[in-house]
ZAMARGU-4260 file (C-alpha; in steps of 0.2 Angstrom, whole numbers, plus 5000, padded with zeros to 4 digits):
<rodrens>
0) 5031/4507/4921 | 5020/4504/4934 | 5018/4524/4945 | 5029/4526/4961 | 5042/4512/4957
5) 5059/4519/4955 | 5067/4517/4938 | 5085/4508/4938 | 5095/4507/4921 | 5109/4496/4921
10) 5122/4501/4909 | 5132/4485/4901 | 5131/4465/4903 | 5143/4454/4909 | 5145/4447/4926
15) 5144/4466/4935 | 5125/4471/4926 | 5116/4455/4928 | 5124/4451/4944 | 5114/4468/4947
20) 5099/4462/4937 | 5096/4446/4945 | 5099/4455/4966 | 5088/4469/4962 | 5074/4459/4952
25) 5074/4445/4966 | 5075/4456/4984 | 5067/4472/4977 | 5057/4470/4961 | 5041/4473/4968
30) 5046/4491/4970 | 5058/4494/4954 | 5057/4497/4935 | 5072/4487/4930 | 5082/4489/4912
35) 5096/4483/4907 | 5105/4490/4890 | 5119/4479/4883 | 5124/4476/4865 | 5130/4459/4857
40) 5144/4468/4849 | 5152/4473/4863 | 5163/4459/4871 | 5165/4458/4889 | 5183/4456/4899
45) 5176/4438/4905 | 5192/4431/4911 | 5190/4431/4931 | 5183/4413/4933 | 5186/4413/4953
50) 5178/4415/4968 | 5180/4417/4984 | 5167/4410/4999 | 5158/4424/5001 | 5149/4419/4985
55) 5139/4408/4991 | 5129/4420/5005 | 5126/4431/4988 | 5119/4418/4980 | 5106/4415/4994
60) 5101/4431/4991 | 5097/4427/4972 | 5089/4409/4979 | 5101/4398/4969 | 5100/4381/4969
65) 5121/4377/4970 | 5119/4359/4962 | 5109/4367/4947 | 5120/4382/4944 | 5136/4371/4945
70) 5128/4360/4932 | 5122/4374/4919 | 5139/4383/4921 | 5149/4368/4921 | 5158/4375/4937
75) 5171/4366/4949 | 5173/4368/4969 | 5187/4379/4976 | 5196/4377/4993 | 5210/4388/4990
80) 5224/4396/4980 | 5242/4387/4979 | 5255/4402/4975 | 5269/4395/4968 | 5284/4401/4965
85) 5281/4419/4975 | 5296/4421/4986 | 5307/4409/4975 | 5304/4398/4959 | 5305/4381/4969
90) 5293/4389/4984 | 5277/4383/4986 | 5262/4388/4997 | 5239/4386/4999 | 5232/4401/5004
95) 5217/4392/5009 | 5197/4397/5013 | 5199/4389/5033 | 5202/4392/5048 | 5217/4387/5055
100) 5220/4380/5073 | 5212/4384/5086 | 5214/4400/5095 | 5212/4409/5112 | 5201/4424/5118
105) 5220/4429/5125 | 5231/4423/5107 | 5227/4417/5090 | 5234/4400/5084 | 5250/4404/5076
110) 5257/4410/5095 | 5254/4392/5100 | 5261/4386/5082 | 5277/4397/5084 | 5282/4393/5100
115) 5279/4374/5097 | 5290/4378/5081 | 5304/4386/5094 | 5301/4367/5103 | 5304/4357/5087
120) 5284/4348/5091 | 5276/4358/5076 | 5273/4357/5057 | 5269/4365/5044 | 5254/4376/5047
125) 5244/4369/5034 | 5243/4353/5044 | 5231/4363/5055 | 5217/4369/5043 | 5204/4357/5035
130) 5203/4366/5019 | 5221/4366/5018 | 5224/4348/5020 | 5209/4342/5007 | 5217/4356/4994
135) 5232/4346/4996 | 5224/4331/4994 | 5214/4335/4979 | 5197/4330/4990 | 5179/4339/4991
140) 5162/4334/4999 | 5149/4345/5005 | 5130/4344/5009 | 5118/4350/5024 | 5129/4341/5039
145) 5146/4346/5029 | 5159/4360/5038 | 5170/4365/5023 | 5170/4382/5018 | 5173/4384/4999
150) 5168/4396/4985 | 5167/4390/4964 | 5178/4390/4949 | 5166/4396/4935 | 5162/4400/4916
155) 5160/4419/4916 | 5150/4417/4901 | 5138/4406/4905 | 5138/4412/4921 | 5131/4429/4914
160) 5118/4422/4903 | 5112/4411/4919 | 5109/4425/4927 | 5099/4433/4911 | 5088/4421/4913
165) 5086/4422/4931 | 5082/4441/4929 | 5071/4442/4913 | 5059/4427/4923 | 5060/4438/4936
170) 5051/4454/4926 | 5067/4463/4918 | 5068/4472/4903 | 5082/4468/4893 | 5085/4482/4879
175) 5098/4478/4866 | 5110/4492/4858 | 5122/4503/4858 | 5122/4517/4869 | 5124/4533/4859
180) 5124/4548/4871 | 5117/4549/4888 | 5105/4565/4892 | 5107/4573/4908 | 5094/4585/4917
185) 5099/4604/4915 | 5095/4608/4931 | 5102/4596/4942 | 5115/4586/4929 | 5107/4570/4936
190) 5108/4557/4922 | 5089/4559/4914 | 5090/4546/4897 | 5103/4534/4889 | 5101/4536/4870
195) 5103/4522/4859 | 5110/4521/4841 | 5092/4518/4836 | 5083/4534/4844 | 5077/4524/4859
200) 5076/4534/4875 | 5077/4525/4890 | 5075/4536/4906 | 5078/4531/4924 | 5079/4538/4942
205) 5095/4526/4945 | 5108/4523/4933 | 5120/4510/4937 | 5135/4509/4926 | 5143/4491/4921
210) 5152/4498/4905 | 5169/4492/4912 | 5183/4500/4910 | 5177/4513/4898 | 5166/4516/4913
215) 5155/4528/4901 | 5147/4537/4913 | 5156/4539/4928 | 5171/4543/4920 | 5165/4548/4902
220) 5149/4557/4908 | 5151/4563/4924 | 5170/4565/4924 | 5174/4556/4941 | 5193/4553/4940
225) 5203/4538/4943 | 5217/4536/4957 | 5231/4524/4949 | 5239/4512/4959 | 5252/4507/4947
230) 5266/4512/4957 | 5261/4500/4968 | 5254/4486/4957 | 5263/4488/4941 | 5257/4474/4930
235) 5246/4481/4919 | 5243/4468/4905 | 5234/4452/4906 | 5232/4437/4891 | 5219/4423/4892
240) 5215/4406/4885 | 5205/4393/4886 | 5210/4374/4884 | 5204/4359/4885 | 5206/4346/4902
245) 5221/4335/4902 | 5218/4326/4920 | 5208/4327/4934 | 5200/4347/4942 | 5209/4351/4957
250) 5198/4361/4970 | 5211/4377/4970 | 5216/4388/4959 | 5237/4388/4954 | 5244/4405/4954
255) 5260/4403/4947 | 5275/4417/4950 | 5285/4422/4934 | 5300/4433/4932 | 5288/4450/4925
260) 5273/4443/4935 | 5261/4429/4935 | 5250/4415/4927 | 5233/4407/4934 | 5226/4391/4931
265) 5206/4388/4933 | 5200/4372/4932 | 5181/4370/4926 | 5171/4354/4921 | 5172/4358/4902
270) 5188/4366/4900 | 5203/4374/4908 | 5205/4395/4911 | 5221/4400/4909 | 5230/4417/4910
275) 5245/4425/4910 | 5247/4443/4921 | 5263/4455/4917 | 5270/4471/4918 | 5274/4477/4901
280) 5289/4488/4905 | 5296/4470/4911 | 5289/4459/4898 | 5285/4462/4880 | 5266/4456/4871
285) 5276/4445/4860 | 5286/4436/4872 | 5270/4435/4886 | 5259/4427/4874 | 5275/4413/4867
290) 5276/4410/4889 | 5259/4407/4888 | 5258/4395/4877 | 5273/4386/4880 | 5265/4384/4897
295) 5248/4378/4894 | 5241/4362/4896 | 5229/4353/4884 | 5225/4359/4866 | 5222/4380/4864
300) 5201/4383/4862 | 5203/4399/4858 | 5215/4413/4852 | 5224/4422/4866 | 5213/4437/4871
305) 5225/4455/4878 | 5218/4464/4891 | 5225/4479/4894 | 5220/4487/4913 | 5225/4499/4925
310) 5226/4493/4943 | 5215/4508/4956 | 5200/4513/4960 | 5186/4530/4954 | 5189/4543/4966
315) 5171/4540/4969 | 5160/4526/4965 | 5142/4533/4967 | 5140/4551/4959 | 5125/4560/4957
320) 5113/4546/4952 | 5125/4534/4945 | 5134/4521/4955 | 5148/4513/4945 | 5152/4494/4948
325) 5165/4481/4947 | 5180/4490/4934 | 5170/4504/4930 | 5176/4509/4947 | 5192/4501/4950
330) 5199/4486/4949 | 5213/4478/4959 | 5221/4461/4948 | 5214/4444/4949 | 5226/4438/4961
335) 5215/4434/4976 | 5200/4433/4965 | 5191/4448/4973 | 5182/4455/4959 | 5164/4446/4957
340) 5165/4448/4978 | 5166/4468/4977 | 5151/4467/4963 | 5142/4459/4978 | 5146/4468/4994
345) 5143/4484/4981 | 5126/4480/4977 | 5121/4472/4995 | 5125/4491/5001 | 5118/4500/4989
350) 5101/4487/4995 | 5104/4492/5014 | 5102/4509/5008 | 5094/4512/4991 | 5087/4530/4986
355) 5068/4525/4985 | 5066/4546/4989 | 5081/4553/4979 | 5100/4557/4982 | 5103/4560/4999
360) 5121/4569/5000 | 5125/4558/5017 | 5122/4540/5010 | 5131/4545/4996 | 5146/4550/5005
365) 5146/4534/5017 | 5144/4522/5003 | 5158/4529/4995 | 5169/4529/5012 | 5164/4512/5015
370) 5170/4506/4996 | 5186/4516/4998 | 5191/4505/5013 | 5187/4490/5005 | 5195/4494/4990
375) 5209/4499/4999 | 5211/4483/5010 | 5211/4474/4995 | 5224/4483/4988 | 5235/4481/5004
380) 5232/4462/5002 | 5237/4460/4987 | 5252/4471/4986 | 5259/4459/5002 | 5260/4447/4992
385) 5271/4456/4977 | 5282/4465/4993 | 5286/4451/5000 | 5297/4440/4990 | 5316/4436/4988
390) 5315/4432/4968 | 5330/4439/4959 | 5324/4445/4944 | 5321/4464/4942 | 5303/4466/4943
395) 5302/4457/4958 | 5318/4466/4964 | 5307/4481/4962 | 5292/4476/4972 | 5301/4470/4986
400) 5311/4488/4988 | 5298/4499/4983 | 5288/4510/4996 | 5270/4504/5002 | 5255/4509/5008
405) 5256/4514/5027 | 5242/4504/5031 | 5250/4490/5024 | 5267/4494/5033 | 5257/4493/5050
410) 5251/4478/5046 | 5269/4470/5042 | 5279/4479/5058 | 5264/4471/5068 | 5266/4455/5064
415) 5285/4454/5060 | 5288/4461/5078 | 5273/4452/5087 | 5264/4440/5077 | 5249/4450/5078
420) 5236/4449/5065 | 5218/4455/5063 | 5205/4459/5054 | 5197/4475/5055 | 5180/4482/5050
425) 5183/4487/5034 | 5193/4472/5026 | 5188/4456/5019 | 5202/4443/5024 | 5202/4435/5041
430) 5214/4432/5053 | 5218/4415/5045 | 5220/4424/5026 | 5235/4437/5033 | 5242/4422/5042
435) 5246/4411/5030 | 5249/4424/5017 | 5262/4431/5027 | 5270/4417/5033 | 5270/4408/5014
440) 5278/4425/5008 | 5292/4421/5022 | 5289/4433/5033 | 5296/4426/5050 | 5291/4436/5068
445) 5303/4439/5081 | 5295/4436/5095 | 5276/4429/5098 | 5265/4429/5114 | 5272/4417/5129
450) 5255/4410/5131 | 5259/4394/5126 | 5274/4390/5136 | 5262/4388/5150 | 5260/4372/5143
455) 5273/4358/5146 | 5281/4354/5129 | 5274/4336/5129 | 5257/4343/5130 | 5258/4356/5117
460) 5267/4343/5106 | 5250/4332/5109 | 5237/4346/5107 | 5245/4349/5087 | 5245/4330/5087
465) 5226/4329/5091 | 5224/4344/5076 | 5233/4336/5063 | 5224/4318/5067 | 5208/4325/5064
470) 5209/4335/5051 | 5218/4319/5041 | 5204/4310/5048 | 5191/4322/5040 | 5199/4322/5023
475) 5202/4304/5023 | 5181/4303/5021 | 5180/4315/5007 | 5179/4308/4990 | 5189/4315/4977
480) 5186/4332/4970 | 5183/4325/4952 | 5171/4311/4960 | 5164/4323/4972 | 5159/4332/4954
485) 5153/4319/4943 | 5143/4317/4956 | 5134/4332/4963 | 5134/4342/4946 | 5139/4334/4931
490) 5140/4348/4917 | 5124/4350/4908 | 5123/4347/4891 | 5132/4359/4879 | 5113/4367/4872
495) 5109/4368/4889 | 5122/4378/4894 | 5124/4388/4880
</rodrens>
């Protein structure tokens, strides 16, 4: 170790520690001592295979060259997410990555949309969103003069070991083992040493712990406790295969409503992710993994893994000199595919503000507001979409009667009374997001801004006209997502991505 660079240990593997790895070695490694302790014997949870855009702007951080990564993980394109099913088995609806319309310093969009809806000029709101309409159509292009915004399906697996080798040619120490106790300083109780199984002490200024859920030193070590949103987000159970590719990758992932919860489909260029998410006071292990099955598309590659997992967040996810990521400190489901994007708005914070000269108490305790507000917004989101629903079946009966979060309640009474939506500091999802996830949930407002009837009816008829025409224009000069893929990235060979 070279005198005056700060030691960081990363506790665990997996996406969370060499997502860690590779950022830290890459944008700071000229002024860090980087290890990272993981042992091949403990599995990881692996299953979220989903992205959303913000991805790609991480990846420019770690100087990713998108065709070569999409090859070396055998990844596929993503416009969207089609939730099926969610307000009644036969609904159907894209949450997609674009913008929708065109919108006003004075109104967004869907006041124009509603009030040509009231007229009987308007379609479906999809019409009106580029990503949308190429999700539907199952096409996908991009390159330097391309305007579609888009994040990946991926191979958790060979996702982390790309990353390995990013971080290890970069000047990372890997150290493999088990970690048998963790020593802290008697003075301070700062973490001083992880121990290994072996003997091996490995001391650092900065520990960062990607043990998962056991979260062994946040929650193990330190004793930071864990707020459970299970009231809310009751399904606490999740079971994941991997099949073969009957057809064709769509450029979405399907998120498909079931009577006790819900089951994803992942399309990669190797294989097929598949999952099934339930409540087990609704649905028993037995029965999930037979609905599983009987689901599936393409021949099993695997045996079903369980997942057993608390929906919440650690009361605090920086304590002392450990800062806990991904589900060591919280995890809200997969449903909008949010996890790997809070790994990387966690460590581009912790770079905006890392403790070269020690723990400062007030950097500490904005981090940790900043995280509980986006923990939080994520939550909200998420919960809209379980409240919001007019399924018969008693879980969702449930949801859709239970309390919720009063910052969500704002946010339904806003748009159900005036079609207002936002996006504040804090929150990931846009404008566009809430809009069409409240509007595919069935969420009707009662009155909208009168903006719009400024415009003669024939006119606002041909403005939706022109919208629709060039967006089907646009998508009509994409390829097809599979040709698009074949392409630009055709999987490496299996050694090579092994």
């Amino acid at each position: 170790m070279d005198e005056g660079r700060t030691r960081v240990v990363i506790a665990g593997g997996g996406t969370a520690g060499w997502l860690a790895a590779a950022v830290l070695t890459r944008q700071l490694g000229g002024l860090l001592d980087i290890t990272l302790v993981e042992s091949e014997e403990i599995g990881t949870v692996g299953v979220g295979e989903s992205t959303i855009p913000t991805v790609r702007s991480f990846h420019a951080l770690l100087g990713i060259d998108e065709a070569d990564f999409m090859r070396t993980t055998g990844a596929t394109f993503k416009l969207g997410i089609s939730f099926e099913g969610w307000t009644r088995p036969e609904d159907r609806y894209i949450h997609s990555f674009g913008d929708v319309g065109k919108s006003t310093w004075m109104g967004d969009f869907q006041h124009f949309w509603l009030e040509a809806r009231e007229r009987g000029v308007a379609g479906p709101l999809g019409d009106y969103c580029f990503e949308h309409a190429a999700a539907e159509a199952e096409r996908f292009a991009t390159g330097p003069e391309a305007r579609i915004n888009y994040a990946y399906h991926l191979d958790a697996g060979r996702y982390a070991r790309y990353l390995r080798a990013r971080s290890e040619a970069g000047g990372l120490t890997r150290r493999e083992g088990r970690i048998a106790r963790v020593d802290r300083d008697g003075e301070s109780g700062l973490i001083a040493a992880l121990v290994l199984e072996n003997g091996d002490r490995i001391e650092g200024d900065l520990f960062l712990d990607c043990t998962g859920f056991r979260a062994l030193l946040m929650e193990g070590v330190l004793g930071v406790g864990f707020e459970d949103w299970g009231d809310w987000l009751p399904t606490n159970r999740a079971l994941a295969v991997q099949t073969t590719s009957t057809g064709p990758a769509v450029p979405y992932t399907r998120a498909i409503a079931h009577d006790a919860g819900w089951r994803w489909r992942i399309p990669l260029q190797h294989r097929v992710g598949n999952g099934l998410v339930y409540a087990s006071d609704f649905l028993s292990d037995d029965e999930a993994r037979a609905r599983l099955m009987g689901a599936i598309e393409g021949e099993p590659l695997i045996e079903p893994g369980l997942i057993r997992f608390r929906t919440g967040r650690r009361q605090k996810v920086w304590e002392g000199n450990c800062i806990a990521l991904s589900l060591a400190g919280g995890f809200v489901e997969p449903l909008e595919s949010t996890s790997i994007h809070l790994i990387m708005t966690a460590l581009t914070r912790l770079m905006q503000v890392f403790p070269f000269d020690g723990i400062r108490p007030a950097v500490v305790a904005r981090y940790n507001a900043q995280s509980r507000a986006e923990m939080e917004g994520v939550r909200d989101f998420i919960i809209l979409h379980y409240h919001l629903n007019a399924r018969s079946e008693p879980f969702w009966q449930r949801q859709r009667e239970m309390g919720i979060p009063d910052t969500l309640a704002e946010r339904l009474a806003l748009f159900a009374e005036s079609a207002q939506a936002y996006q504040g500091q804090d929150d990931l999802f846009r404008v566009a997001s809430w809009l069409q996830v409240l509007t595919g949930q069935g969420l009707a407002p009662r009155s909208h801004h009168h903006l719009a009837r400024l415009m003669p009816v024939d006119q606002l008829a041909r403005a939706l006209s022109d919208l629709k025409a060039n967006v089907d224009k646009a998508v009509e000069t994409l390829p097809t997502h599979q040709t698009f893929l074949d392409r630009y990235c055709p999987e490496a060979t299996p050694a090579a991505a092994a």
